[in-house]
N, C-alpha and C positions, 0 to 999 in steps of 0.2 A: 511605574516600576522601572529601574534600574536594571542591565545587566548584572552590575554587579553584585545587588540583593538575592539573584537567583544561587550563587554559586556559595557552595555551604563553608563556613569561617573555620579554621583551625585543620583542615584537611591539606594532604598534597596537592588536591586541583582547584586552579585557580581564576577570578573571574575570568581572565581570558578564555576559557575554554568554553564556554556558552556561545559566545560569536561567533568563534571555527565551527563550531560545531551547524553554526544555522549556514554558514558560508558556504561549506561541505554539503549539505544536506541541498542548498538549494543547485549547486552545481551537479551530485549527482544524480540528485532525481530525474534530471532533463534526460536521464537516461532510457524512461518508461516510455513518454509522451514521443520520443525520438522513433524509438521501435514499435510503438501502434502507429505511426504513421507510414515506418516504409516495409513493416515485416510480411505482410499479407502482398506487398505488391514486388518485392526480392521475390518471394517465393513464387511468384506466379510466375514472373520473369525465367525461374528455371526449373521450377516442377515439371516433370515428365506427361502431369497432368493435370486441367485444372482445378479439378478437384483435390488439391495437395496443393493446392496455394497460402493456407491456412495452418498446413502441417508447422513448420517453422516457429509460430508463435504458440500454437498446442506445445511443442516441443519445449519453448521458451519456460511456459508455464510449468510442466511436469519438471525442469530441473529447481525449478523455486521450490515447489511442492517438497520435492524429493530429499532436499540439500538445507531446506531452512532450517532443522533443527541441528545435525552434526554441525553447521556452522555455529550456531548458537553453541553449542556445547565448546567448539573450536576457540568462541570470544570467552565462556567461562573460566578454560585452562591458560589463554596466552593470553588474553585482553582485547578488546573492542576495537583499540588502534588497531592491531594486528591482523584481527577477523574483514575489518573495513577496505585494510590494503590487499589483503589475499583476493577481496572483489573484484578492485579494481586494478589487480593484475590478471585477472579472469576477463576482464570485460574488455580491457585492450588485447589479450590475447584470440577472446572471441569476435571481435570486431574485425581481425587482420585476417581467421580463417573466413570470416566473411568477404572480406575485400578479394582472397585470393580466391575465392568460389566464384564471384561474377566474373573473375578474370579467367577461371578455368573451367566455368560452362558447370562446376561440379553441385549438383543438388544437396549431397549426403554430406559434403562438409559445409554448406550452407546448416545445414540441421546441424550440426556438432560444434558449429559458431553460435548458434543461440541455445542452445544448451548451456552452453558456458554464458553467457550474457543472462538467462534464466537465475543462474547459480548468485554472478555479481548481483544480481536484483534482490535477491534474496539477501544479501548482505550487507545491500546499503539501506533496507528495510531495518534494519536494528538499531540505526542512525536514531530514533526517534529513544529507544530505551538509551543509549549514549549519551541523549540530552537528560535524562532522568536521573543517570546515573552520577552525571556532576551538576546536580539542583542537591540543594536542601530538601527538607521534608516536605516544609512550608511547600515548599514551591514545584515542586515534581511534576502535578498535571498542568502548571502554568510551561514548564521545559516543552515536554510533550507536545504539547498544543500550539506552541510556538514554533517547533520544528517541523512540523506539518503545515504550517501557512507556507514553511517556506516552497512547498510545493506547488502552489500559485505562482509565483515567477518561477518554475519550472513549467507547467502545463503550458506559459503563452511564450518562453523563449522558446521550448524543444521545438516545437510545430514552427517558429521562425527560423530558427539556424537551418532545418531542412532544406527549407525555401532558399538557403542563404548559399551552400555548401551542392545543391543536387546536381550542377554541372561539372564538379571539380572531377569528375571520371571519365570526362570526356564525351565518348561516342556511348561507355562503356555504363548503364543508370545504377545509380543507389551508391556507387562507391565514396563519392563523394560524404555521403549521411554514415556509413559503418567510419569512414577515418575520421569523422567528426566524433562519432561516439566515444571512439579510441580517444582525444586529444580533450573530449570532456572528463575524461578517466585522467588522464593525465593532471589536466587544474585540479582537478576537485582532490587529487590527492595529495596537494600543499597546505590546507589547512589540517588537512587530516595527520600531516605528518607532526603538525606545530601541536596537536593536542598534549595536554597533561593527564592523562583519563585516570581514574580510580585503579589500582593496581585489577588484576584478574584476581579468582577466587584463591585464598589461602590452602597449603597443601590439608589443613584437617578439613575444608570445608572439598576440598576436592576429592577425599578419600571417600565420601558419603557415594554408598554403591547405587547404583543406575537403578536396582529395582525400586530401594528405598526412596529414592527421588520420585520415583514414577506416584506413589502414594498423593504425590502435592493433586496430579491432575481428577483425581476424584473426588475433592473439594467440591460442594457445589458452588461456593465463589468463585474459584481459578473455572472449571467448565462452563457456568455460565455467561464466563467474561468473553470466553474464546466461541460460546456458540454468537452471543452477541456481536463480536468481529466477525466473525465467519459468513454472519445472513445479513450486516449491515451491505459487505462487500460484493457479496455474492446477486444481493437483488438489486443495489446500484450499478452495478453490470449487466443485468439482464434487462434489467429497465433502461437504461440508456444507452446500452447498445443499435437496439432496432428504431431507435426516435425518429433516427433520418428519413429510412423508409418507410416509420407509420405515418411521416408529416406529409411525406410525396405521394403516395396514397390521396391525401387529404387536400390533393392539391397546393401544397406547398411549395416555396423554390431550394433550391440547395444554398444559398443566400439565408434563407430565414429559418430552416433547420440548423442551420451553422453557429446563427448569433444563439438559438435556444442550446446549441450545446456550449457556449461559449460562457452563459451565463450560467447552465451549469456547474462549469469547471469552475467559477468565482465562487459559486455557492458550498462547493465540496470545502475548500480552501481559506476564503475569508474569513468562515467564523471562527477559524482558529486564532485571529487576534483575542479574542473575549472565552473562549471554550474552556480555558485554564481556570481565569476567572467563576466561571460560573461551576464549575465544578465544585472549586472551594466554596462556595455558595451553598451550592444543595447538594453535594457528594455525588460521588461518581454514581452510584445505581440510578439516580432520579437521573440523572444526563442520559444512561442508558436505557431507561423505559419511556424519554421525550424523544430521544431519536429514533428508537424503533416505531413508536405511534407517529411520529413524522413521516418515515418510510412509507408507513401502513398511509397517511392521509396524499403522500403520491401516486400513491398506487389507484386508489379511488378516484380521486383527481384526475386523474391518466388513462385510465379504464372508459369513459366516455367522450374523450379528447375529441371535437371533431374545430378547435375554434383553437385561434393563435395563442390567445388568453392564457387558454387551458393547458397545452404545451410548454407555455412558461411557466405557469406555476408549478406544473407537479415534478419539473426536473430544476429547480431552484428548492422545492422541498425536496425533493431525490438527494440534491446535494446537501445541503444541510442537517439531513438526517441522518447521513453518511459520516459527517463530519462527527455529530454528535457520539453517534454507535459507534464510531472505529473508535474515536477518541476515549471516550466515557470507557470504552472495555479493556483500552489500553494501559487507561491510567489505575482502575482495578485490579486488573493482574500485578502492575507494580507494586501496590500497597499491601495485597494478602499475598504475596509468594516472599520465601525468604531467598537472600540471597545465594545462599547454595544449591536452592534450587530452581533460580529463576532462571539458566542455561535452558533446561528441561522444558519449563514451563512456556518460554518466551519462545522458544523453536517449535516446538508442540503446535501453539498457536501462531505461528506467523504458517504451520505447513496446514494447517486445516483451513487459514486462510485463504491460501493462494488453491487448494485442494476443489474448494466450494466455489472457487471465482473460474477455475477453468472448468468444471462440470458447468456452471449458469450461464461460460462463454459458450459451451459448446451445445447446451441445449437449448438457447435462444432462438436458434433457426428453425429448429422444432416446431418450439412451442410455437411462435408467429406464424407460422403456415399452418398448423393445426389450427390450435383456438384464437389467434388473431390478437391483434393488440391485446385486446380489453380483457382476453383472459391472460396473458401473458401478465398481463398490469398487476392482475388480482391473483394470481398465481400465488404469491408467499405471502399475501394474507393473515393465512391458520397462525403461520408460524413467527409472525413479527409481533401478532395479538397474543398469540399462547407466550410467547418468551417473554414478554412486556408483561402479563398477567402472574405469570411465575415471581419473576423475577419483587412480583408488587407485594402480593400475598406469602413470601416463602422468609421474608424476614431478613432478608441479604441489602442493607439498607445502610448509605452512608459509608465511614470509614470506622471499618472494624481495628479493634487491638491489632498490633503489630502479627503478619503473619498467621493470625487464627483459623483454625481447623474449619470455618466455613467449605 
């Protein structure tokens, strides 16, 4: 396949825009991997306690949550360029209240720097429908699926540039990694600026009132797309969260928990070269009932984990189930929502996303000190088997008619 095949004939956008678009995508995603590495350890550095060392990226989360959809609604009225830059003037903005927080000892504008870095997250998140949005028909979940790999060379540069940058503050730690974020915002908004994107919504399509729109999300297709991202994300979080310390437990070293999350991160990522492909294959529902029963056979997998083996495979299937359920439920919501309301739809589901990833961030410590690995493992279970089984038996199956009351 060709770039140029992806990008659809007789419109304003043109092949070029598919390229930028993965350029973009792979420059600002480095943005996530960058702040799970130094957010939890900034905060500790200046929380009043240590137990508020984790406040910062709780914080991070809540403004994704909170902000995903009014942005999405934001890229409906002005357009997707527009929505993309507004991040990335948020994320250098929240990165220099960050720099000037370790310089002024201040906690509470440390919090109100990731707030805003939450917010840009939330808006480089929609990067992924921007690729969909200049595909063809043909080719929608091939876009999709393709801008998601590019998050694989983001998960192994962000964690290097840290390494690369964590002295630049001197005496002074982390300042270094927040001005790098800042100057990642900075590149990645050169392709973004070269886009030709699909105009934003037409004023009759924009007059369609906010209740009426609301009707799209009681669709059982549009909900069950968004429960399916929500628990793909939500349990690939909770299960790979505590890996390190179920492996050291297990007598592991920090060495060989590292390479198992290492190939995780390949697994979440990689299949997205082929994920497009097989979609047009067997339709997006079969991709979403194969990744959920994936998730579900890591969890099993992972639940009696005591052997190195075992470790690697259930978070190689943790990531490739992931990859399946985000993707698969991503590319279904594009095909049944119509474009006037797919503002709505697509913020809706990026904020119950990130909504259910910081509930399963923050009840992991929970659960692992309660019922321990193996039920933490087996923990979403019910719910990967019950949505998998709906989703089989309920008849929501392949690529329905354009926009169908599914």
């Amino acid at each position: 396949m060709g770039l140029s095949e992806v990008a659809e004939p007789g419109v304003a956008y043109r092949a070029r825009n598919f390229p930028l678009i993965l350029v973009a995508t792979a420059i600002l995603s480095m943005q996530m991997p960058i702040l799970i590495a130094i957010s939890a350890l900034a905060g500790s550095y200046l929380a009043p306690h240590p137990t508020m060392a984790t406040v910062p990226l709780a914080l991070q989360m809540f403004g994704n949550f909170l902000f995903a959809t009014p942005i999405s609604l934001f890229m409906g009225r002005y357009g997707r360029q527009k929505g993309i830059l507004l991040g990335v003037v948020l994320s250098i903005i929240g990165s220099l209240f960050c720099v000037y927080a370790l310089y002024s000892n201040q906690f509470v504008v440390l919090l109100i720097g990731h707030v805003l870095l939450g917010i840009a997250t939330a808006a480089y998140a929609f990067m992924r429908f921007a690729a969909s949005d200049s595909a063809s028909e043909r080719w929608k979940p091939m876009a999709i699926s393709l801008s998601m790999s590019m998050g694989l060379l983001s998960a192994l540069l962000g964690p290097s540039l840290v390494g690369v940058v964590k002295d630049f503050g001197g005496v002074i730690p982390f300042v270094g990694s927040y001005l790098a974020l800042a100057g990642v915002a900075v590149v990645g908004a050169l392709p973004v600026l070269g886009l030709d994107l699909p105009p934003a919504l037409k004023k009759d399509q924009q007059a369609k009132g906010l209740i009426a729109s609301l009707k799209v999300l009681r669709r059982p297709a549009v909900w069950s797309a968004t429960a399916c991202a929500g628990l793909s994300f939500g349990f690939m979080t909770m299960q790979m969260s505590p890996t390190p310390l179920a492996m050291e437990y297990c007598g592991f070293s920090v060495g060989q928990s590292s390479d198992v999350i290492r190939w995780h991160l390949v697994a979440m990522f990689g299949p997205s070269f082929v994920t497009g492909y097989i979609i047009r294959r067997i339709g997006t529902t079969s991709v979403m009932v194969l990744g959920l029963l994936i998730l579900a056979a890591a969890g099993l997998i992972g639940a009696p984990s005591v052997e190195i083996w075992a470790f690697y495979v259930a978070l190689i299937l943790l990531g490739v189930g992931w990859n399946f359920g985000f993707i698969g439920a991503t590319s279904r919501l594009v095909e049944v929502v119509a474009p006037e309301d797919a503002p709505l739809a697509q913020g809706a589901n990026d904020s119950v996303v990130a909504l259910v990833s910081a509930i399963c961030a923050l009840s992991t410590g929970v659960l692992f000190s309660t019922v321990g690995w193996a039920g933490l493992s087996l923990s979403a279970l019910p719910l990967l088997l019950g949505l998998a089984l709906w989703l089989v038996v309920s008849g929501i199956r392949g690529r329905s008619p354009a926009y169908a009351s599914q």
